[in-house]
N, C-alpha and C positions, 0 to 999 in steps of 0.2 A: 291705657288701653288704646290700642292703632286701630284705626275705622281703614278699611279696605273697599277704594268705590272703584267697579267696573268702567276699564276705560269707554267713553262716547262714542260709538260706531253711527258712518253715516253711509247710507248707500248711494253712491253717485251716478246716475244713468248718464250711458254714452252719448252726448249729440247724434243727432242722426245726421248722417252724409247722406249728398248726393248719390252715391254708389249704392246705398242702401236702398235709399227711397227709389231707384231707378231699380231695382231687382224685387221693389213691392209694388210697384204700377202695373198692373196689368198689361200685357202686348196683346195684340193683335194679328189674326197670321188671314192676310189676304190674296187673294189669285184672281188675277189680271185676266182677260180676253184675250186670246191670242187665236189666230186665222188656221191654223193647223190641227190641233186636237177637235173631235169628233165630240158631240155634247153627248152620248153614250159614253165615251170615254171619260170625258171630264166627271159623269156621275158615279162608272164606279172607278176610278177615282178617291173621290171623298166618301164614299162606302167601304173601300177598303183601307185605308189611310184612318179612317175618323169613326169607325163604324157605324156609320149611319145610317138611317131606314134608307130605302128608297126614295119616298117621296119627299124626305127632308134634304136626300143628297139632289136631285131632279130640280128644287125650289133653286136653292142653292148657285146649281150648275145655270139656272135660267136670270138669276141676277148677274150672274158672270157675262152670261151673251147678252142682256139688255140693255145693263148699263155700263159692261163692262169691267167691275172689278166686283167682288162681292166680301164680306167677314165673315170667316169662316171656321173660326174658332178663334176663344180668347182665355188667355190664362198666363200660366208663368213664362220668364223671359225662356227658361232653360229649356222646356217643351213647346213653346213656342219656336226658338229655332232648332229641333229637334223633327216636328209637321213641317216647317219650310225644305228642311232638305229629304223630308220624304218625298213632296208634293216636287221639288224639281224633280225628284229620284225617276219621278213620274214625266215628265220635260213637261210641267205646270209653269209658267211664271208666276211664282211666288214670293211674298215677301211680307214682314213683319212691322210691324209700325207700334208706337206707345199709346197705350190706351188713352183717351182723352178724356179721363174720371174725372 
């Protein structure tokens, strides 16, 4: 009599790269203070770009003028630079940075 044993299956996970772990970090999409855009504008702005209330776009637009830069949405890399070239679309200085999770 021949015994028949199923061959040993092992399942091997991928190392995770850097390339990976860099497209699961969080970004960051932030806009700068600049002497030109009118803070009426800079709010709807991010009311229209982000659709935001008013008052959340208003808070927002007022950490832009006081300190200067403000975060203003965070999520994935691909929508993240996705809001950056809407927000230039807008002549925003904008820019993205890695979340620091």
């Amino acid at each position: 009599m021949v015994v028949m044993t199923m061959p040993e299956t092992r399942t091997v996970g991928r190392p995770n790269t850097d390339a990976e772990t860099a497209f699961d970090t969080p970004w960051n999409v932030m806009v700068y203070n600049d002497p030109i855009n009118l803070m009426s504008y800079v709010t709807m702005v991010f009311q229209r770009v982000f659709g935001y209330p008013r008052p959340l776009a208003e808070k927002l637009m007022l950490e832009v003028h006081h300190r200067g830069r403000a975060l203003v949405w965070t999520g994935s890399r691909e929508r993240a630079e996705w809001y950056v070239r809407q927000l230039q679309g807008y002549q925003l200085l904008a820019r993205m940075e890695r979340s620091a999770l």
